[in-house]
Backbone as CSV, one residue per row, in Angstrom:
resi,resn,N_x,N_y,N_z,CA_x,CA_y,CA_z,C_x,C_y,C_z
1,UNK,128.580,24.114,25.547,129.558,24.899,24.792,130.736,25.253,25.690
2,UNK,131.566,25.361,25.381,133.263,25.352,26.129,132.765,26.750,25.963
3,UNK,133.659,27.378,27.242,133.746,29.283,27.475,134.605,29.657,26.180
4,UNK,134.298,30.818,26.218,135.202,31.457,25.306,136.791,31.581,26.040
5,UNK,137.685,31.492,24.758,138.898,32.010,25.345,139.777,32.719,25.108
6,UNK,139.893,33.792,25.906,140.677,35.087,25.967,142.365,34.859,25.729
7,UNK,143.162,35.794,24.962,144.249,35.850,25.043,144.483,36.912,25.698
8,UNK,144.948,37.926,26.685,145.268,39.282,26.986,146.829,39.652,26.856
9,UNK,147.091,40.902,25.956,148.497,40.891,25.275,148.591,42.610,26.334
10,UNK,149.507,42.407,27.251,149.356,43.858,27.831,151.045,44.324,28.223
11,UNK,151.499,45.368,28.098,152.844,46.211,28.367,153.055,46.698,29.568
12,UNK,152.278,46.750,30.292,152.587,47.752,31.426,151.990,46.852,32.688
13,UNK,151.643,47.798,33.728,150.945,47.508,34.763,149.859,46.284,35.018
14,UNK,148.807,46.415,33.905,148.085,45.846,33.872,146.750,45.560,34.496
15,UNK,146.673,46.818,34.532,144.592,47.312,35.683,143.931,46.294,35.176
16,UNK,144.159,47.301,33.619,142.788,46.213,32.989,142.756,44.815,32.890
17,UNK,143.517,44.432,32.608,144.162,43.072,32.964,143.179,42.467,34.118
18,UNK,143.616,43.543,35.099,142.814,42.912,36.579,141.285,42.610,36.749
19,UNK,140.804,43.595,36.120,139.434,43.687,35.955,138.917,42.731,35.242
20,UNK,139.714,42.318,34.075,139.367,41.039,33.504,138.977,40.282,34.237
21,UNK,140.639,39.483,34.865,140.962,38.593,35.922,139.638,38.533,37.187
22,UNK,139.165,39.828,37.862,138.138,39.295,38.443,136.759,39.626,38.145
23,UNK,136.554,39.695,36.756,134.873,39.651,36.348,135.331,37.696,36.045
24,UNK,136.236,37.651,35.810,136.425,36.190,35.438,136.174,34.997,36.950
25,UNK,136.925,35.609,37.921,136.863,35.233,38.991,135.117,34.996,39.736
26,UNK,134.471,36.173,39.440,133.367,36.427,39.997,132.134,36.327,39.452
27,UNK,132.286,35.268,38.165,131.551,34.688,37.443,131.012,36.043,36.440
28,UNK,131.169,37.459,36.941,130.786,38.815,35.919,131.008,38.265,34.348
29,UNK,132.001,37.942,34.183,132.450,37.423,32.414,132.544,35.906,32.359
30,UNK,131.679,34.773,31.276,131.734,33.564,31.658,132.905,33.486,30.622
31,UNK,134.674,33.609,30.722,135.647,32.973,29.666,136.646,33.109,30.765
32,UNK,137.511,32.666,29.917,138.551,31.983,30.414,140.140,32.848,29.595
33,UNK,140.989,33.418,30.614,141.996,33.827,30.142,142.935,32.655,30.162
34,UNK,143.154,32.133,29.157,144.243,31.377,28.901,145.856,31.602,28.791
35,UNK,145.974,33.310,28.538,147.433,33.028,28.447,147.241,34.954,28.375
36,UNK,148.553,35.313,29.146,148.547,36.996,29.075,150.266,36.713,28.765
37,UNK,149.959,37.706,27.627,151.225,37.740,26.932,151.767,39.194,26.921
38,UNK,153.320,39.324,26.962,153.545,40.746,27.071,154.688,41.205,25.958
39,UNK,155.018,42.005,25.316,156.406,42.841,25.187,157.740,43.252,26.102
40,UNK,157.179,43.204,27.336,157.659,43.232,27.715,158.344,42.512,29.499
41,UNK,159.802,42.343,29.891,159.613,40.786,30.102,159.645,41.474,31.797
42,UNK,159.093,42.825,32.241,159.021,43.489,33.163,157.802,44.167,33.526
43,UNK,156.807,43.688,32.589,155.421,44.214,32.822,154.763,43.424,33.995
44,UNK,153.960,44.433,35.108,153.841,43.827,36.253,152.482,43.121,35.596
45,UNK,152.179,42.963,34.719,150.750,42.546,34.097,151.326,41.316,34.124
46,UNK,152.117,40.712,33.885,153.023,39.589,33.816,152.712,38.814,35.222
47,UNK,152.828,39.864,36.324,152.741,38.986,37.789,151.029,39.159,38.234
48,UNK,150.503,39.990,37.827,148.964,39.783,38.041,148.617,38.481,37.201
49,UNK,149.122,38.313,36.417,148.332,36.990,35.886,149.191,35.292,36.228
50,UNK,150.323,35.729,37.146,151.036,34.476,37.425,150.214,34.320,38.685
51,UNK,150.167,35.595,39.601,149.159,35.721,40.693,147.745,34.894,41.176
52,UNK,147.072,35.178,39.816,145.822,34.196,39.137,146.024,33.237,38.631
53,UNK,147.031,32.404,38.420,146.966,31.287,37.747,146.916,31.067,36.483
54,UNK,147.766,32.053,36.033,146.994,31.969,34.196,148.645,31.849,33.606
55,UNK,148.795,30.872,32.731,150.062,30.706,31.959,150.334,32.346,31.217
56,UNK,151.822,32.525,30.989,152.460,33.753,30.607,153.332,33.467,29.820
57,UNK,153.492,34.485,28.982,154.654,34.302,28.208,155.126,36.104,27.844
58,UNK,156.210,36.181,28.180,157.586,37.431,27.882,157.795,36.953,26.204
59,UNK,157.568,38.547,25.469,158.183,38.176,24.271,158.459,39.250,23.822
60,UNK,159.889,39.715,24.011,160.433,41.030,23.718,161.124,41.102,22.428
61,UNK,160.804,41.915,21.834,161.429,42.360,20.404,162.768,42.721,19.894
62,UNK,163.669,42.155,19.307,165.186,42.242,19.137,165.228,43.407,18.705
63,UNK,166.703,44.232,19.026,166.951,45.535,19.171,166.796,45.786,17.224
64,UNK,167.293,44.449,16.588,167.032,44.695,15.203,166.009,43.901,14.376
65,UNK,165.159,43.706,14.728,164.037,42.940,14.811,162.724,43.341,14.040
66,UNK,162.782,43.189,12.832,161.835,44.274,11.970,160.135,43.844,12.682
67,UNK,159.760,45.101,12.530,157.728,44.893,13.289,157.027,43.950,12.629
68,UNK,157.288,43.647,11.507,156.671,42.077,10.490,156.854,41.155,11.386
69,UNK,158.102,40.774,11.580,159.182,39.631,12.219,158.748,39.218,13.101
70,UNK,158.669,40.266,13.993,158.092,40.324,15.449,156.870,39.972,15.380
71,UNK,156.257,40.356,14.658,154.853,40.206,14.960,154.657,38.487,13.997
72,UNK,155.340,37.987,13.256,154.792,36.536,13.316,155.208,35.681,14.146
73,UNK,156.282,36.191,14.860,156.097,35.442,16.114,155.506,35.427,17.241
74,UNK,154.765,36.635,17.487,153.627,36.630,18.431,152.233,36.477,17.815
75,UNK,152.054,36.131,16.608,151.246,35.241,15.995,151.091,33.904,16.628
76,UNK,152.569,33.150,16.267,152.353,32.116,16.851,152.697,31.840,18.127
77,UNK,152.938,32.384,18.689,153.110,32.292,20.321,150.886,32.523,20.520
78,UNK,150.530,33.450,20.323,149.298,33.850,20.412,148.494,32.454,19.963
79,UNK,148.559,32.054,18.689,147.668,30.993,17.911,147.948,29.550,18.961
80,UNK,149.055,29.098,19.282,149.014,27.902,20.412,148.103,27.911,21.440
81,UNK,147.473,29.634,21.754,146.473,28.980,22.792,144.919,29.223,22.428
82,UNK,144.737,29.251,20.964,143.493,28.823,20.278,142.611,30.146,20.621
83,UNK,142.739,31.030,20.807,142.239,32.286,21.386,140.598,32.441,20.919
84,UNK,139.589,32.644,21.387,138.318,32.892,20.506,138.595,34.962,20.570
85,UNK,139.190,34.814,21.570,139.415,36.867,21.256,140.531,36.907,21.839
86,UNK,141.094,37.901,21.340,142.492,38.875,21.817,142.669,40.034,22.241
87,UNK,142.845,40.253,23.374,142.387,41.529,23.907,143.595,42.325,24.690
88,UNK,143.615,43.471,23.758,144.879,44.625,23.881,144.627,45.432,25.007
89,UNK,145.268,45.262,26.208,145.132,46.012,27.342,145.554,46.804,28.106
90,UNK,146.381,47.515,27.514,147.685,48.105,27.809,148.593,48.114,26.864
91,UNK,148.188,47.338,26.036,148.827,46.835,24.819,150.092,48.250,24.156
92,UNK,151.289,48.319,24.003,151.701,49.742,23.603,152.610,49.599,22.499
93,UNK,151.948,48.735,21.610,152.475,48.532,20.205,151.588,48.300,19.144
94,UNK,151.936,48.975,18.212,151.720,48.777,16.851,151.366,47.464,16.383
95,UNK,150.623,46.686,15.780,150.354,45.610,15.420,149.991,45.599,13.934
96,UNK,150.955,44.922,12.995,150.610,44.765,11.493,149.974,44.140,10.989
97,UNK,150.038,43.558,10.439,148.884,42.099,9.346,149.039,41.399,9.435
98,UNK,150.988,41.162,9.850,151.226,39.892,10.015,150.775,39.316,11.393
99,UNK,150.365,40.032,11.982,149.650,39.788,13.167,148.204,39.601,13.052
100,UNK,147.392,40.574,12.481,146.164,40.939,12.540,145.260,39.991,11.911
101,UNK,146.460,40.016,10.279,145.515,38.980,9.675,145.208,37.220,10.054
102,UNK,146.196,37.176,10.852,145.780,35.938,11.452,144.554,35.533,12.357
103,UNK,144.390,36.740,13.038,143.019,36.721,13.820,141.739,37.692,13.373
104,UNK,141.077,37.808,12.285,140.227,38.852,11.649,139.177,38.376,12.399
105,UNK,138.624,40.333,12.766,137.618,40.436,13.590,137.956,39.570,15.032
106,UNK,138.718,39.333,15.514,138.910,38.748,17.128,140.143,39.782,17.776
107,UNK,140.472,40.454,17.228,141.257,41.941,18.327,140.524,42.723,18.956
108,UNK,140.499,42.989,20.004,140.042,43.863,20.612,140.864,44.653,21.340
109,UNK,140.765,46.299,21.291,141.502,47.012,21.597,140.801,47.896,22.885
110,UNK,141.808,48.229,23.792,140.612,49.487,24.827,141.799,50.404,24.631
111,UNK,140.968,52.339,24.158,141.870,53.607,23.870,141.177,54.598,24.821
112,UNK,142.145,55.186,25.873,141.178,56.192,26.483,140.990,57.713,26.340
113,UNK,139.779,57.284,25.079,139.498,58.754,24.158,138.810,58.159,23.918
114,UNK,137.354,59.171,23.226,136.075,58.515,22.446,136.675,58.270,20.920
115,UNK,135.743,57.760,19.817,136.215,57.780,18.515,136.867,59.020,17.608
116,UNK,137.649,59.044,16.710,138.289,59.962,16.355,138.924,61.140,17.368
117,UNK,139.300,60.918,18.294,139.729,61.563,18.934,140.829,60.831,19.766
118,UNK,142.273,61.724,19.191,143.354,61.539,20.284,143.974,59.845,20.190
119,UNK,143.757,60.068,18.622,144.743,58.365,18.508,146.003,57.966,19.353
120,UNK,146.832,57.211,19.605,147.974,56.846,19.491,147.999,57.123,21.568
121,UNK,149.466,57.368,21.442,149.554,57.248,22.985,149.513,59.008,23.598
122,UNK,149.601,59.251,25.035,149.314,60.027,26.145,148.271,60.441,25.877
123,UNK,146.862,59.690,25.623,145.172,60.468,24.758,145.107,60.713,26.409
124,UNK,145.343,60.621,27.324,144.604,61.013,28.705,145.237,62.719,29.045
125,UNK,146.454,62.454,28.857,147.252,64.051,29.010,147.056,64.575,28.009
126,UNK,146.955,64.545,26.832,146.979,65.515,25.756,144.760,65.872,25.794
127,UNK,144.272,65.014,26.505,143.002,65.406,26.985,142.649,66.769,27.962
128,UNK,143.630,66.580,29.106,143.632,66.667,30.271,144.118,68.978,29.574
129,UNK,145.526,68.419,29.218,145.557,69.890,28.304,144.743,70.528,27.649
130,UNK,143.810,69.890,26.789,143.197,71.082,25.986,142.217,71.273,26.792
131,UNK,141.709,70.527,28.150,140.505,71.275,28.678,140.740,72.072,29.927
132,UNK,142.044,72.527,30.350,143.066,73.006,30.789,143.089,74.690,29.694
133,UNK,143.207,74.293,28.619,143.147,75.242,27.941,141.692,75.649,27.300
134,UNK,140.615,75.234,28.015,139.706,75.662,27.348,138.936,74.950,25.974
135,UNK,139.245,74.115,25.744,139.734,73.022,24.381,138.425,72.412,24.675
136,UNK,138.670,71.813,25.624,137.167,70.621,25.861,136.751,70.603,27.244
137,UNK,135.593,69.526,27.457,134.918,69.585,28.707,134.714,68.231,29.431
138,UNK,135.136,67.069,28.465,135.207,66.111,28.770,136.277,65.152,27.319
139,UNK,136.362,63.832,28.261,136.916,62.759,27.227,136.154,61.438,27.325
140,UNK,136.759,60.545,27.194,136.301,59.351,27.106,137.182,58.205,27.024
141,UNK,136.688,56.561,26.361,136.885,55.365,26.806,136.126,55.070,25.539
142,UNK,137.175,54.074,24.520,136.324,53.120,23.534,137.154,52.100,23.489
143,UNK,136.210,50.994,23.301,136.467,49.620,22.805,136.298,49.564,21.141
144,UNK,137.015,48.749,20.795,136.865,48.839,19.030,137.670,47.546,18.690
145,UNK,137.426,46.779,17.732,137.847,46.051,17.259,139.577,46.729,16.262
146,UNK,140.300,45.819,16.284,141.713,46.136,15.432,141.464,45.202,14.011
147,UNK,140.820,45.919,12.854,141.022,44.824,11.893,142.088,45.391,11.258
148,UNK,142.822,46.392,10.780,144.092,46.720,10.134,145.370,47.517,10.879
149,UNK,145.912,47.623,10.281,147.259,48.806,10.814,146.283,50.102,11.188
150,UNK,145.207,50.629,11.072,144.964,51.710,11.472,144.971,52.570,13.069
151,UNK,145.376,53.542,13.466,145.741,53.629,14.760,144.335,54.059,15.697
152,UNK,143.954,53.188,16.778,143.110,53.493,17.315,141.126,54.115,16.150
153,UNK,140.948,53.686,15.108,140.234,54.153,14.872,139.364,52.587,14.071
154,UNK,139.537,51.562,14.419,138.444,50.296,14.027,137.129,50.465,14.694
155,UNK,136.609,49.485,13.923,134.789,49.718,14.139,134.763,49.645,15.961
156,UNK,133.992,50.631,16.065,133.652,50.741,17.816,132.631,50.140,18.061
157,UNK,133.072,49.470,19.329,132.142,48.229,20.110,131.250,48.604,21.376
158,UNK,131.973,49.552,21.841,131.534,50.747,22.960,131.854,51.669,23.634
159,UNK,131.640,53.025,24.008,131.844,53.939,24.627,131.774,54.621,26.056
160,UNK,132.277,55.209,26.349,131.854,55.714,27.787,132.612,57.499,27.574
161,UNK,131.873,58.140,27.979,132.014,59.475,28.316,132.722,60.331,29.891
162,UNK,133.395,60.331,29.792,133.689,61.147,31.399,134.347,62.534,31.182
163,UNK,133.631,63.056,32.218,133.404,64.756,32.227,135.224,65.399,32.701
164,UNK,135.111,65.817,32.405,136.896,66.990,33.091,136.677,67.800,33.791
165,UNK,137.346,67.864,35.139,136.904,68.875,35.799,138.228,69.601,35.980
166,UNK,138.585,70.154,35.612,139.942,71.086,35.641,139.979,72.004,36.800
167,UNK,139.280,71.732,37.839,139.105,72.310,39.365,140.080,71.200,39.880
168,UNK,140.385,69.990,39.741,140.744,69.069,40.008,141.942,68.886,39.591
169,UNK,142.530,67.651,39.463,143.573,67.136,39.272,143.468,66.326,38.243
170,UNK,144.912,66.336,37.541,145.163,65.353,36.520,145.180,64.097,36.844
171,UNK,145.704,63.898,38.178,145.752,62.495,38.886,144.069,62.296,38.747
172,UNK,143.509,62.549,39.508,141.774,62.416,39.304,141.234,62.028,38.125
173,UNK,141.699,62.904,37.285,140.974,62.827,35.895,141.395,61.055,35.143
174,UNK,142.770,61.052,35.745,143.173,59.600,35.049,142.723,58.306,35.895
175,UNK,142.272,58.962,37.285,141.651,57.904,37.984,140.458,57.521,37.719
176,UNK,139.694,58.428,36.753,138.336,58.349,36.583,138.453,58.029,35.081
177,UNK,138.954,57.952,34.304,139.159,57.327,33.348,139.699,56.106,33.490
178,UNK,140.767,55.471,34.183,140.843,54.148,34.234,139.665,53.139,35.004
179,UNK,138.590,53.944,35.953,137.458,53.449,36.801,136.818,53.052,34.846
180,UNK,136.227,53.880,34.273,135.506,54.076,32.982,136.038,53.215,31.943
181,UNK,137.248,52.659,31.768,138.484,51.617,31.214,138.015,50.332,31.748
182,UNK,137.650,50.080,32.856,137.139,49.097,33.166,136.249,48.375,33.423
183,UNK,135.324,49.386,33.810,133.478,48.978,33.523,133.124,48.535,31.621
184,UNK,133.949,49.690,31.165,133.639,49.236,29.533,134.331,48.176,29.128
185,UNK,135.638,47.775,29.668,136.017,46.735,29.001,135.357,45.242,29.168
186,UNK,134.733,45.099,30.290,134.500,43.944,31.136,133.168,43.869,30.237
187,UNK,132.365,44.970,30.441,131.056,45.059,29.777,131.152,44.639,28.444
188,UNK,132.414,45.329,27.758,132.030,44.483,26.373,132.517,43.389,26.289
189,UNK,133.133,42.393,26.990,133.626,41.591,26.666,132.816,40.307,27.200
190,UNK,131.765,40.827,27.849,130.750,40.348,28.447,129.816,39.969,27.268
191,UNK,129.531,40.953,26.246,128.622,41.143,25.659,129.369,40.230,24.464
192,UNK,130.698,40.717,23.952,130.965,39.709,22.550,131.172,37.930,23.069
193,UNK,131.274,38.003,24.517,131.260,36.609,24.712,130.259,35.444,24.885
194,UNK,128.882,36.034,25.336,127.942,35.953,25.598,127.365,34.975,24.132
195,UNK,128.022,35.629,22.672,127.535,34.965,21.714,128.625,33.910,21.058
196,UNK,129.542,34.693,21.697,130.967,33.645,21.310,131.836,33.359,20.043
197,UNK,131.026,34.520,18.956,131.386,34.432,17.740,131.801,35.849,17.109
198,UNK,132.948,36.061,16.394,133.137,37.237,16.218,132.161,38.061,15.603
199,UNK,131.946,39.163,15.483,130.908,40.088,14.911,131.414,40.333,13.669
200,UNK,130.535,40.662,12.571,130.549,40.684,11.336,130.831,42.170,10.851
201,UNK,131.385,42.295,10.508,131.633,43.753,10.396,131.908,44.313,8.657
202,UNK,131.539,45.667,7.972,131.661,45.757,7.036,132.680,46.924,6.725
């Protein structure tokens, strides 16, 4: 059986990205990143994966460029490299149908917050505050599949828990959440690859 093969679509930096890159390296995950695609044409996620050897592609969104639009063209920029999963890693956009529905059940998203909790973006600082204020005692790390426009809340694939210590630092707290970002991502991607077929979901 040919490995599975990964698309990774990431905006920023690109940790997770990395972690991919060497569970891939180190035989940890048996697939193959074929192509890391970005939004943006300055994401250093861009040079971690030229770094590794993995084809790239920049595909930035016109200043008038409706989110449909955009997104069937990173459809097909995405669909040329036959993807068996797609995996949002940093990912810091919105993704519609015209995207989604092209790949059902093969998105995979990583949000660092457990389920229902702290959709959308800064879930690590707006964490970090309420247990600052007394609010909470810990956060978390989920993997979940993207089958619609819904924000951060598709069927969850796996979790991880990490404690807040507000004796500490915010820097800390986000260091220990991106450590927790990456054991889970690798792990699940370990696990949906292992069978190689998307999961059935209701």
């Amino acid at each position: 059986m040919d490995r599975p093969r990964l698309v990774v679509l990431v905006s920023g930096s690109g940790s997770n990205l990395q972690a991919i890159v060497d569970a891939t390296t180190d035989g940890t995950l048996a697939a193959d990143i074929v192509a890391v695609v970005s939004n943006r044409t300055d994401a250093y996620g861009l040079e971690r994966a030229r770094q590794a050897g993995i084809e790239t592609c920049a595909l930035p969104r016109s200043a008038d460029e409706a989110r449909a639009d955009y997104d069937v063209r990173l459809a097909q920029v995405v669909a040329e490299y036959r993807p068996d999963w797609i995996v949002l890693a940093g990912w810091m956009r919105l993704l519609t149908m015209k995207f989604l529905g092209c790949f059902p059940n093969r998105v995979v998203n990583l949000h660092p917050a457990l389920p229902g909790e702290l959709a959308g973006t800064h879930a690590i600082e707006r964490a970090w505050e309420q247990a600052v204020a007394g609010e909470r005692d810990h956060s978390g790390v989920m993997v979940h599949l993207v089958p619609d426009e819904g924000v951060d809340d598709g069927p969850v694939l796996a979790t991880s828990t990490v404690p807040i210590d507000t004796s500490g630092t915010l820097e800390a707290f986000e260091a220990a959440i991106h450590r927790a970002e990456h054991r889970l991502l690798v792990d699940t991607l370990v696990s949906l690859t292992s069978d190689h077929r998307p999961p059935e979901t209701t």
